[in-house]
N, C-alpha and C positions, 0 to 999 in steps of 0.2 A: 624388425623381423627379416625381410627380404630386403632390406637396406646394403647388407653387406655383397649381394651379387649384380648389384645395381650396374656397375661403375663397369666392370667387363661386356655389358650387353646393348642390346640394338635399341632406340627406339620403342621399336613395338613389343620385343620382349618385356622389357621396361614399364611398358603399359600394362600389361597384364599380369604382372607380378602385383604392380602398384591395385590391382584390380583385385587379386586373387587375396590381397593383406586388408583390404577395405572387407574385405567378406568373414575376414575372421578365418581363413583357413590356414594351419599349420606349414611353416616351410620346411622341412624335414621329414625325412622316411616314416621314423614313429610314431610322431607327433600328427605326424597327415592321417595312418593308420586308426591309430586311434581314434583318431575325429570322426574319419567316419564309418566306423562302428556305431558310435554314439552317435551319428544323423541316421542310421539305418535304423537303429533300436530303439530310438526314443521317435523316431517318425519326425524325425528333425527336417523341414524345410531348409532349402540355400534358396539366397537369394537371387535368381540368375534371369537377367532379361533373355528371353529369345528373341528370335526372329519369328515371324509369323510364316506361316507354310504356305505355298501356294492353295492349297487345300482348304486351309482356317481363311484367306483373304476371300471365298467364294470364287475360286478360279473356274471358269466353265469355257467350258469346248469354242472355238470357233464358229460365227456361225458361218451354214452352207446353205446355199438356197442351188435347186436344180439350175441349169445355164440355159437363158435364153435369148435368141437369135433375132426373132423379129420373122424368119423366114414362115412360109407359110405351110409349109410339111417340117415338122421338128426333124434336123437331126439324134445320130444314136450323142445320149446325153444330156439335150435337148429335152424342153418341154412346152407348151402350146402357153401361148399369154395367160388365158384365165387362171390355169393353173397356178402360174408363178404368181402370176398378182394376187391369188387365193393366200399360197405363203408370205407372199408377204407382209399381206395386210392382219394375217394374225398374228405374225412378230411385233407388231406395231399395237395390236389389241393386248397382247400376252403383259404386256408393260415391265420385261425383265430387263429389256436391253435400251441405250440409247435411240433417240433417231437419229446420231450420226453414228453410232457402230451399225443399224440395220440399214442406212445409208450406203458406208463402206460395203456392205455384205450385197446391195444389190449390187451398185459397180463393179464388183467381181464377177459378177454371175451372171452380166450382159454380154455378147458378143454381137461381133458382124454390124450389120445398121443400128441395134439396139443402143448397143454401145456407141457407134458415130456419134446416133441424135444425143445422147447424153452428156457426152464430150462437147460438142456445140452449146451444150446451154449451161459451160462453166463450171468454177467452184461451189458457186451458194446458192440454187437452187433445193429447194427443200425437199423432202421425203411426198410430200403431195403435191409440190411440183412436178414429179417426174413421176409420180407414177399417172398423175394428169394428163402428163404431154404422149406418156406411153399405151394409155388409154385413147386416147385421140386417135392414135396410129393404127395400135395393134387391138383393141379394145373388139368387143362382139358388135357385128354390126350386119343389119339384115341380109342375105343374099338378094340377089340379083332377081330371082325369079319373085319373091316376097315383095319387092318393090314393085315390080311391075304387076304382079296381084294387084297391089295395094293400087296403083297408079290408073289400072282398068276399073277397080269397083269405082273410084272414087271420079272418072267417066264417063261411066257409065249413069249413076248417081246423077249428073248435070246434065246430061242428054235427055235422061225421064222429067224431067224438071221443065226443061225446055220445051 
């Protein structure tokens, strides 16, 4: 059938001819026409591999987590530790994504010292490695007057005692 335009064309031409004869379709004006007439009206399938769409693979958005600094007033953009460690840790609960893409997603989203300390402790520490080490750091931790509250009752406490 498509034998006879073989010999003048490319490779890839070549292939898809050879493709287009394996499927059974017509090489000629008429003959093409007709055919598909008769796949339109008879609800005739071809048989044609596609590609799959980014869409059909479940392509989904990048992720973004707000940028965090470390600093102790957020910049504009910025957002205060608990926060972020909040998004985090429910990308990690949601269980859609890896924990090396919500890995990469927080490395993105570090700056300033956040990002140093996390550069310092390498390729392979883990997702609750760092947010461990970043907890340590930046994590909620009592003020200053709380403690000393804390340091007078518990003073005071030994002194009645004695």
């Amino acid at each position: 059938m498509y034998r006879k335009y073989s010999r003048e064309m490319t490779q890839p031409a070549r292939e898809v001819l050879e493709a287009l004869e394996r499927m059974g379709i017509p090489d000629n004006v008429e003959d093409l026409d007709k055919w598909m007439m008769e796949q339109a009206t008879k609800g005739g399938k071809m048989k044609v591999k596609a590609e799959p769409t980014a869409q059909a693979q479940g392509y989904q958005q990048p992720l973004k987590l707000s940028f965090f600094s470390g600093e102790d007033k957020p910049k504009g953009g910025e957002t205060a530790f608990d926060l972020w460690k909040f998004d985090v840790e429910c990308l990690m609960r949601e269980g859609t994504h890896s924990d090396e893409t919500i890995k990469q997603c927080v490395r993105r989203s570090l700056r300033g010292d956040a990002a140093r300390l996390l550069k310092h402790m390498g390729f392979e520490p883990t997702l609750d490695q760092i947010l461990l080490k970043l907890d340590g750091l930046y994590g909620t931790v009592e003020s200053g007057e709380t403690i000393l509250a804390g340091l007078k009752t518990c003073w005071t406490k030994q002194k009645k005692r004695s």
